[in-house]
Residue, then its C-alpha position, 0 to 999 in steps of 0.5 A: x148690668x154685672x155689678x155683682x161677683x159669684x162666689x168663683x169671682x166671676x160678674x152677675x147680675x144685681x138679682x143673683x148677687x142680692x144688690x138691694x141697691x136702685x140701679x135704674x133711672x128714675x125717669x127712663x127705668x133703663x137699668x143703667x148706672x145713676x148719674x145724678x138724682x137718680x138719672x142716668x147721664x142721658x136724662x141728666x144730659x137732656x135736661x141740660x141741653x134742655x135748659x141751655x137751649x130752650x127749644x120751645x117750638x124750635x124743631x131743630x133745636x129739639x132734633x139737636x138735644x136728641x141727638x146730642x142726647x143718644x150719642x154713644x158716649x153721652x159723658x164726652x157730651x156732658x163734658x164737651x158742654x160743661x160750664x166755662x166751655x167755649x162750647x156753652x157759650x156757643x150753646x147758651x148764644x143759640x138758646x138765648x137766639x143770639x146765635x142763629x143757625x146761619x153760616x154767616x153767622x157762625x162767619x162772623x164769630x172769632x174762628x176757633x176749633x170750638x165754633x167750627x166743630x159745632x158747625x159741623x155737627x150742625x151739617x153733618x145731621x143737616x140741621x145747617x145747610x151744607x155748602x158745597x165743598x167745605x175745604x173750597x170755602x175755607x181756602x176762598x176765605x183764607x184768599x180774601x184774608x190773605x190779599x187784604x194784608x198785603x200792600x197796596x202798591x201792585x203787590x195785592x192786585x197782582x196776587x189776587x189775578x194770580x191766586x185767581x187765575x192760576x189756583x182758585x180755578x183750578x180748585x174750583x173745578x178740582x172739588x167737583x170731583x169728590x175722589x180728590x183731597x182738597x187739603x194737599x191741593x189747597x195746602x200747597x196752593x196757599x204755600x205758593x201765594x205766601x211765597x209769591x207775596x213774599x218775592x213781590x214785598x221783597x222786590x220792592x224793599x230791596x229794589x225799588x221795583x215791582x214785577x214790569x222790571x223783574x230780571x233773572x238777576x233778582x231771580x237768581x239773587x232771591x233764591x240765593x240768598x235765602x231759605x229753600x222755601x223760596x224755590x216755591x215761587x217756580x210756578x208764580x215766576x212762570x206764570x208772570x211769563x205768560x202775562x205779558x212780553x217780558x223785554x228783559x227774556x224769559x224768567x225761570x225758577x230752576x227745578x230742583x230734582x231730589x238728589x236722593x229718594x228716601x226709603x226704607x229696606x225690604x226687611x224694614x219694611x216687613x217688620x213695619x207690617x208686622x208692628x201693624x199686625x202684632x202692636x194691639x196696644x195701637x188703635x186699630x185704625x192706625x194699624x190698618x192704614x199703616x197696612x193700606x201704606x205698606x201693602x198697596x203703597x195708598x198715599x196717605x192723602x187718599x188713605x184718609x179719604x176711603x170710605x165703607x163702600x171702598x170695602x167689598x164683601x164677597x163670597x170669595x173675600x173681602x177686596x179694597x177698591x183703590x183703583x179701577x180694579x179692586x184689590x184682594x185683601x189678604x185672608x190674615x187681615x180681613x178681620x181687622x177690615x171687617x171690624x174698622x167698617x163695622x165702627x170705630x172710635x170718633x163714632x160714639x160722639x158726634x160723628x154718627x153715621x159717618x160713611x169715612x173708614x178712617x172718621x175724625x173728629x168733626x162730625x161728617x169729616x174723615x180724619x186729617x192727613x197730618x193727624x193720621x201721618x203723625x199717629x203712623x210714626x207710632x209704629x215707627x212708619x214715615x210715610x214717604x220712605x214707606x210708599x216709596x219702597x213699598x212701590x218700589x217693591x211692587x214694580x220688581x213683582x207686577x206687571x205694570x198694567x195690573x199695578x194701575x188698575x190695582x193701585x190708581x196710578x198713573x204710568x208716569x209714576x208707575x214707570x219712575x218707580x219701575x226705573x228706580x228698582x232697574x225693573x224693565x222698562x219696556x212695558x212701562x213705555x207702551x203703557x205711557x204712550x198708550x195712557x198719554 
């Protein structure tokens, strides 16, 4: 500690500044600023967690105070827990052995950010067992839920063999791969199940008829006459078609191309990254996946989920793995890198030991697509007018073959984006034949 001034105002110690003041803990000895009785904030705080959750012979509950106790920041713990929380009242449920350690448990509570941000504490330094992929689970939960709410007269069964059949599968094999965002997949999932419940609750208060009798006509007389949302239940419509022989013909939800690609100027887009490089008043993360977006067009889905072994650190440079073939940071920015992989913020509480670039909030976890779009507006970056120029610019100034192995896209979007900036198409052709 510097708690003193030299005579030139500069810090020094409490010896050469003649402090006779008692500046170390009382029961550790670390020479630390006193929180209370002579303690420093982590002995107050173990004697806390102590009292609340009486760990007597329980090793887990030992294991949890210390770490707890040695988090970086020990004040954002002692105010997490503090009297009145929701949080205490979780804790003092696991002291009084009201609460066990058990998923089903923590099922059964009211759900709220509070429990689920305990619960992932309690896996993320496996004092909880894991339970495969945690976003699977959510969107399984979520299913069963949505199901019981819905009518009983055709409108549930047909959903849930839908859900099931067309999604839950899907999502099932997708979550065993663990380079796929499950939040986007699940996300838009369940907007296609509410809007199929919605078609079937309306087919039936408007016309009296479930799914057997469904014509083009009430297809048609939906989507016309309410709002765009609606065109969502394209899949669902499909998907009824490969049921059973439709008497009536083939149903079909038209597909509705964007009748514009919204994107920004080249010179916006440099002045963008010159906001992530220049704007130190901006968190250092937000900055440099404001560069990953502007740099290498990196959707925001997969940006959140880069980890530290995504950053290779070689004789020649530091290189970003976002395809097959890893891409060469620039020189200007390997600092800003370095010091993101080294810790950044979200680390010093819960979130220790975290192998995400971009952590969040919950221990284990990297931080929410959305929370990470909204921080990127900050900087004056939209997501989607970004990557789209972004690629669009690259198309005019790589080759094809470089940009999917560089980037990870697939020749399709490579060549959409390739025709958009009149690039020449004839690579991107060979290359899609090649790949499909």
């Amino acid at each position: 500690m510097l708690p003193g001034r030299s005579p030139d105002h500069q810090p020094i110690c409490r010896d050469c500044a003649g402090i006779t003041t008692k500046l170390t803990c009382t029961r550790c000895n670390r020479e630390i600023e006193r929180f209370r009785g002579g303690l420093c904030i982590r002995c107050a705080l173990k004697d806390d967690l102590t009292a609340v959750l009486r760990p007597g012979d329980n090793l887990s509950l030992h294991r949890l105070i210390g770490l707890l106790t040695e988090a970086g920041r020990p004040e954002s713990i002692y105010t997490y827990m503090r009297p009145g929380t929701q949080a205490r009242e979780l804790l003092n449920a696991i002291g009084d052995r009201a609460l066990p350690l058990t998923h089903e448990a923590f099922d059964a509570l009211p759900q709220s950010t509070a429990v689920e941000h305990l619960r992932y504490l309690l896996m993320h330094h496996r004092i909880m067992p894991a339970r495969g992929n945690e976003r699977l689970v959510r969107f399984e939960q979520w299913l069963a839920t949505k199901i019981s709410g819905l009518p009983e007269d055709g409108t549930a069964q047909i959903i849930e063999r839908f859900a099931s059949w067309h999604h839950l599968k899907r999502i099932r094999d997708r979550a065993t791969n663990p380079t796929v965002n499950l939040e986007t997949v699940t996300h838009a999932a369940k907007q296609e199940i509410t809007e199929a419940a919605k078609l079937l609750i309306w087919l039936r208060g408007t016309h009296d008829i479930g799914t057997d009798e469904l014509r083009q006509a009430h297809i048609d007389e939906y989507l016309s006459s309410g709002p765009s949302t609606r065109k969502h239940v394209r899949n669902f419509v499909r998907w009824l078609n490969r049921q059973s022989r439709k008497p009536y013909g083939q149903l079909d939800v038209p597909f509705r191309p964007a009748h514009s690609v919204p994107m920004i100027t080249q010179s916006e887009r440099i002045e963008l990254v010159r906001n992530c490089l220049d704007d130190n008043h901006v968190i250092t993360s937000t900055r440099l996946a404001g560069l990953i977006l502007l740099l290498w067009a990196h959707p925001i889905n997969k940006i959140v989920m880069l980890s530290h072994d995504d950053i290779d650190s070689v004789p020649v440079g530091l290189f970003l793995k976002l395809g097959p073939i890893p891409a060469a940071i620039p020189e200007a920015i390997t600092e800003m890198f370095w010091h993101q992989r080294q810790g950044s913020e979200n680390r010093n509480t819960t979130n220790t030991n975290t192998k995400w670039l971009f952590p969040g909030t919950r221990a284990g976890q990297h931080i929410h697509p959305a929370t990470l779009s909204g921080r990127l507006k900050v900087l004056g970056i939209d997501s989607q007018r970004a990557r789209n120029a972004t690629l669009r610019d690259l198309t005019q100034e790589v080759d094809a073959r470089t940009l999917m192995d560089l980037l990870g896209y697939s020749p399709a979007i490579i060549a959409q984006h390739a025709a958009r900036s009149a690039t020449r198409m004839s690579d991107y052709v060979a290359l899609k034949q090649k790949r499909t």
